[in-house]
VOTOR-189932 format. One line per 5 residues: number of its first residue (from 1); their letters; for each residue x, y, z of C-alpha. Coordinates in nm, 3 decimals. Layout:
N
NUM	A	X/Y/Z; ...
//
This chain:
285
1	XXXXX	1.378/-4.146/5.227; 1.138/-3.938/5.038; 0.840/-3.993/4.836; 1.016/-3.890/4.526; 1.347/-4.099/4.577
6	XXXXX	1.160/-4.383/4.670; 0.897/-4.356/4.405; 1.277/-4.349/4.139; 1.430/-4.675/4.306; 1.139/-4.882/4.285
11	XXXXX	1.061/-4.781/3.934; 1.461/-4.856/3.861; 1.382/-5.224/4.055; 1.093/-5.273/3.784; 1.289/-5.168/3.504
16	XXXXX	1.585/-5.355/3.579; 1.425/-5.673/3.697; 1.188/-5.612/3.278; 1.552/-5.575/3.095; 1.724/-5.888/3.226
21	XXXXX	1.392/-6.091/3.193; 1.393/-6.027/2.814; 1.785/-6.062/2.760; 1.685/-6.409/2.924; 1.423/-6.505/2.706
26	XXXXX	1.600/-6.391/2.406; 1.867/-6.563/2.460; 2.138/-6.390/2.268; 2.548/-6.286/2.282; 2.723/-5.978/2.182
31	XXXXX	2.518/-5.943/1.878; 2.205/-5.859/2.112; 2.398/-5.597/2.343; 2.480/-5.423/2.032; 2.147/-5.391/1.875
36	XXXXX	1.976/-5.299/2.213; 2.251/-5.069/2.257; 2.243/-4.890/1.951; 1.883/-4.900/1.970; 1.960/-4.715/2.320
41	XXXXX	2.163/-4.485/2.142; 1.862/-4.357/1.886; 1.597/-4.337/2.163; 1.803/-4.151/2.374; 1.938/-3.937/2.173
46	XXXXX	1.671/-3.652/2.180; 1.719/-3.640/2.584; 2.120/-3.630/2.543; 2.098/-3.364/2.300; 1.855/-3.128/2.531
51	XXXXX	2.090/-3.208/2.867; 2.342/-3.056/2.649; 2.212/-2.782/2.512; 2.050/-2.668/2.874; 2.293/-2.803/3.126
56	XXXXX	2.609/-2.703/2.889; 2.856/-2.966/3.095; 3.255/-2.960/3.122; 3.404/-3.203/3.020; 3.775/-3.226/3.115
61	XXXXX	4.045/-3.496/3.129; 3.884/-3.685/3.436; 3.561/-3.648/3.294; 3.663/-3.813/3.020; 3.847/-4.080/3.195
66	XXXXX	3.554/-4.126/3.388; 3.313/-4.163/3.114; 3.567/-4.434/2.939; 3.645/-4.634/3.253; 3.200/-4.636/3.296
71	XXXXX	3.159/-4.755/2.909; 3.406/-5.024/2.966; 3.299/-5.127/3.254; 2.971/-5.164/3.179; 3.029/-5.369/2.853
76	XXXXX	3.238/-5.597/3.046; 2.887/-5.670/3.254; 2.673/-5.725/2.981; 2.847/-5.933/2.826; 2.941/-6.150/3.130
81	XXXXX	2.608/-6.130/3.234; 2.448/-6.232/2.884; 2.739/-6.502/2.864; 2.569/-6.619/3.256; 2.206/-6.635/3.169
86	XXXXX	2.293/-6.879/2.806; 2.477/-7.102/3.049; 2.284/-7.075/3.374; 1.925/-6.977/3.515; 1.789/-6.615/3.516
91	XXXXX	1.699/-6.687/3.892; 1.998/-6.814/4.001; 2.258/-6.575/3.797; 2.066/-6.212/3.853; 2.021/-6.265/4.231
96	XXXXX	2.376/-6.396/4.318; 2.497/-6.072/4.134; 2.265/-5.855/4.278; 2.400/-5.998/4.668; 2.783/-5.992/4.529
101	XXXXX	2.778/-5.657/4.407; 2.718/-5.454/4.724; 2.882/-5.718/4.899; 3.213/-5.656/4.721; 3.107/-5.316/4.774
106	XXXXX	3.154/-5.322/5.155; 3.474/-5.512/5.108; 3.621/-5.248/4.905; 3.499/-5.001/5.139; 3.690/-5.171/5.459
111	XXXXX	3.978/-5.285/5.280; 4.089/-4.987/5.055; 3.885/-4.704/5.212; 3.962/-4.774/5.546; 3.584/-4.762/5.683
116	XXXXX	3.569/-4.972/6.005; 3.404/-5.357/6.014; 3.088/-5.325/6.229; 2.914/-5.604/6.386; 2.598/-5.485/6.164
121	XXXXX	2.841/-5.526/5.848; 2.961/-5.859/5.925; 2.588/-6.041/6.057; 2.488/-5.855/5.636; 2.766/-6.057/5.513
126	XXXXX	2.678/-6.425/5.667; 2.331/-6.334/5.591; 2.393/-6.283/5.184; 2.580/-6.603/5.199; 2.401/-6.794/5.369
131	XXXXX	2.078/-6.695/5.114; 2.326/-6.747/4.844; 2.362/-7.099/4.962; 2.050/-7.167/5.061; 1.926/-7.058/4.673
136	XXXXX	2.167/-7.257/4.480; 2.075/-7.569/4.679; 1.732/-7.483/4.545; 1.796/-7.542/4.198; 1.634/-7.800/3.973
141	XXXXX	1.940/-7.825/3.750; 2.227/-8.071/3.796; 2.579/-7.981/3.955; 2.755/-7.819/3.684; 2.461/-7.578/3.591
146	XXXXX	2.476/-7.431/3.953; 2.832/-7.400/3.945; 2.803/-7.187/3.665; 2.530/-6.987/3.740; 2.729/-6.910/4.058
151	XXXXX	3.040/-6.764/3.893; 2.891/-6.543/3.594; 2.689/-6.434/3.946; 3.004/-6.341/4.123; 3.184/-6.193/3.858
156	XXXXX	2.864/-5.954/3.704; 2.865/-5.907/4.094; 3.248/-5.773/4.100; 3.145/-5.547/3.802; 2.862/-5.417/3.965
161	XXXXX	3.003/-5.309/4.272; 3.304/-5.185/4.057; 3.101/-4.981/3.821; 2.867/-4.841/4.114; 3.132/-4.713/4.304
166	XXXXX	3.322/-4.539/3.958; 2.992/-4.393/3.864; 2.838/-4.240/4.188; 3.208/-4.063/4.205; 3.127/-3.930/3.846
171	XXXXX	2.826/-3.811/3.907; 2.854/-3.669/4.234; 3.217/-3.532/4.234; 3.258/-3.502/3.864; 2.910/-3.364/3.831
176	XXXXX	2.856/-3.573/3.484; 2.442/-3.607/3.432; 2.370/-3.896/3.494; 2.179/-3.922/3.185; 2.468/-3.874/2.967
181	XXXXX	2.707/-4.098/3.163; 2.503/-4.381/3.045; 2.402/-4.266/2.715; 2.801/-4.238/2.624; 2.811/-4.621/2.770
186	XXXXX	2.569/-4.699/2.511; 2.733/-4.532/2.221; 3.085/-4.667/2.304; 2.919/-5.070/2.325; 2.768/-4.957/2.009
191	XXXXX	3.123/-4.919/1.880; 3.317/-5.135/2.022; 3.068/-5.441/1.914; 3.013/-5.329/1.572; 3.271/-5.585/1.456
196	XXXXX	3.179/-5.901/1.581; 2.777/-5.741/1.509; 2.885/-5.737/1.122; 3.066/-6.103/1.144; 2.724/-6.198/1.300
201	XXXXX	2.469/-5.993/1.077; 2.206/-6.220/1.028; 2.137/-6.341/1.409; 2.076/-5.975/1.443; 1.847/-5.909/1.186
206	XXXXX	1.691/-6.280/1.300; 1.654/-6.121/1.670; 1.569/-5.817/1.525; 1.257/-5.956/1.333; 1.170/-6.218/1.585
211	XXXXX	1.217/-6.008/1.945; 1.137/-5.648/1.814; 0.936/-5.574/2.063; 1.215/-5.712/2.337; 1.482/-5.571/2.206
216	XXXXX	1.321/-5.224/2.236; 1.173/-5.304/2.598; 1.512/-5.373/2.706; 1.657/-5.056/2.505; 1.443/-4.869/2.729
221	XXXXX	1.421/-5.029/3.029; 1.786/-5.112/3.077; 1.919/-4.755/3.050; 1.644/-4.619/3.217; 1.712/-4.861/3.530
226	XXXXX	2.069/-4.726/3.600; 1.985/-4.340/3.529; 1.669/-4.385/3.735; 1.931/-4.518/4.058; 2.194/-4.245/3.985
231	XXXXX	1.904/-3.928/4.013; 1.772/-4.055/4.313; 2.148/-4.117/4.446; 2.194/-3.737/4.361; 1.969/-3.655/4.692
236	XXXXX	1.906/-3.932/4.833; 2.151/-4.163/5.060; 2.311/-4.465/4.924; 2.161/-4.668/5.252; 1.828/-4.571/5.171
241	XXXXX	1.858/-4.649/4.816; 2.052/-4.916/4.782; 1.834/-5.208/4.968; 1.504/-5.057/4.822; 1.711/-5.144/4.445
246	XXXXX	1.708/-5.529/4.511; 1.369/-5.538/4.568; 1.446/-5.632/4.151; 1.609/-5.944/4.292; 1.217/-6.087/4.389
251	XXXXX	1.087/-5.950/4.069; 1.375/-6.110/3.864; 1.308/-6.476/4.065; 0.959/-6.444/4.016; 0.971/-6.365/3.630
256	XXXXX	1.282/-6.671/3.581; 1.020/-6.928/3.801; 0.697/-6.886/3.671; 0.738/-6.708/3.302; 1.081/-6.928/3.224
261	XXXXX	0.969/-7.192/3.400; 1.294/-7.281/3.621; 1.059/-7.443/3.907; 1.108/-7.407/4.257; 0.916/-7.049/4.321
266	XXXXX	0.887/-7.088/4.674; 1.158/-7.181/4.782; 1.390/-6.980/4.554; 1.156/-6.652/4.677; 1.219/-6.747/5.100
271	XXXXX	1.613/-6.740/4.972; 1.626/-6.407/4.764; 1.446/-6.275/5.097; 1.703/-6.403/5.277; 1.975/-6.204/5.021
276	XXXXX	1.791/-5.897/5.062; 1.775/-5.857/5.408; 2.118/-5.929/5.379; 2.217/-5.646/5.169; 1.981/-5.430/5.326
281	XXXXX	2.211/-5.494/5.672; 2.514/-5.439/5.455; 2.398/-5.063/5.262; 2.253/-4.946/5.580; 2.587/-5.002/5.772
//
């Protein structure tokens, strides 16, 4: 892996690990993806205008399709994932869909793809369960609470793998910048959640005068992330770059622990280890 590649994913770990910290502590719904989104949409907009004007991309019916089946699936994991961290912890939810998602990813590679189950695959796959286990029983809330924090997990998970794998065929066989796949994501949650934004106007100008400054972190921050992971993915192999990613899974239990204060640091670090050696096994198959 080179300097440069690796120098993109761990900035994208930072990022991503920032962006779900503040959705956390802001505690919002659909009202907050659209204000960080169409936030995204003004910041961004300079960037998306010069990729155009230089790069001058096609844009035919898959690309299209493409870019439509990426916006949707991506508002489908915000808003399961902002749904997960109002009824769960930030350091349960984020790390049990950080493990899922290339998980799922593997599974969909063996089971529709046709790539061969390796030894090295299945030890990655008892190892990410077994951490998944192992964190859950670390919890300092009561049964239900880590029941739900579980499945928001699992399903963000499903999305992520789902969206990863639609994406890196966009940008690498479609040849969409990567910049302006996820700037039209933003602009189409922008749209799409206008509605129920306008039924809900004043919790977004109350977030928007209490968590200014968070709702702009995470404007930048959270497209930043993905675009960061989908340059480096343009030269640099998915099994280099996808373990080095959750190294956002430690940042994110370390932020929910000590600044959110959902207890049990230790232990809840020895399991996300645990989950990231496990998915290391699993993108390095």
């Amino acid at each position: 892996m080179t300097s440069l590649g690796f120098a993109l994913v761990l900035a994208a770990a930072f990022c991503h690990a920032t962006w779900n910290f503040f959705v956390k502590r802001i505690n919002g719904g659909p009202e907050l993806v659209w204000l960080f989104s169409v936030m995204s949409v003004l910041i961004y907009l300079p960037v998306a205008i010069y990729i155009l004007a230089t790069k001058q991309p096609a844009f035919g019916i898959w690309e299209i399709i493409f870019i439509g089946g990426s916006a949707m699936l991506h508002l489908g994991y915000f808003l399961l994932l902002q749904k997960g961290y109002r009824k769960g912890d930030l350091s349960l939810v984020y790390p049990t869909a950080r493990a899922t998602g290339p998980f799922l990813s593997t599974c969909f590679a063996v089971v529709f793809l046709g790539e061969a189950m390796t030894a090295q695959i299945a030890i990655g796959a008892i190892v990410v369960i077994v951490g998944i286990v192992g964190l859950t029983g670390e919890s300092r809330s009561g049964a239900t609470n880590i029941s739900v924090s579980i499945l928001f997990g699992i399903g963000a998970g499903l999305l992520i793998g789902s969206y990863t794998a639609w994406d890196a065929y966009a940008v690498s066989a479609l040849s969409i910048p990567p910049l302006l796949l996820d700037y039209v994501s933003s602009v189409g949650r922008s749209f799409l959640l206008a509605p129920i934004a306008m039924k809900r106007i004043e919790m977004v100008k109350s977030q928007w005068h209490e968590h200014r400054a968070g709702v702009i972190v995470i404007a930048i921050f959270n497209p930043l992330a993905y675009i960061l992971v989908l340059y480096a993915l343009t030269f640099t192999p998915v099994m280099y770059v996808a373990p080095t990613r959750e190294v956002s899974v430690l940042l994110t239990v370390l932020m929910g622990s000590i600044l959110l204060g959902e207890g049990k640091l230790k232990q809840r670090l020895v399991w996300a280890s645990v989950i990231l050696v496990g998915v290391a096994l699993l993108a390095a198959a």
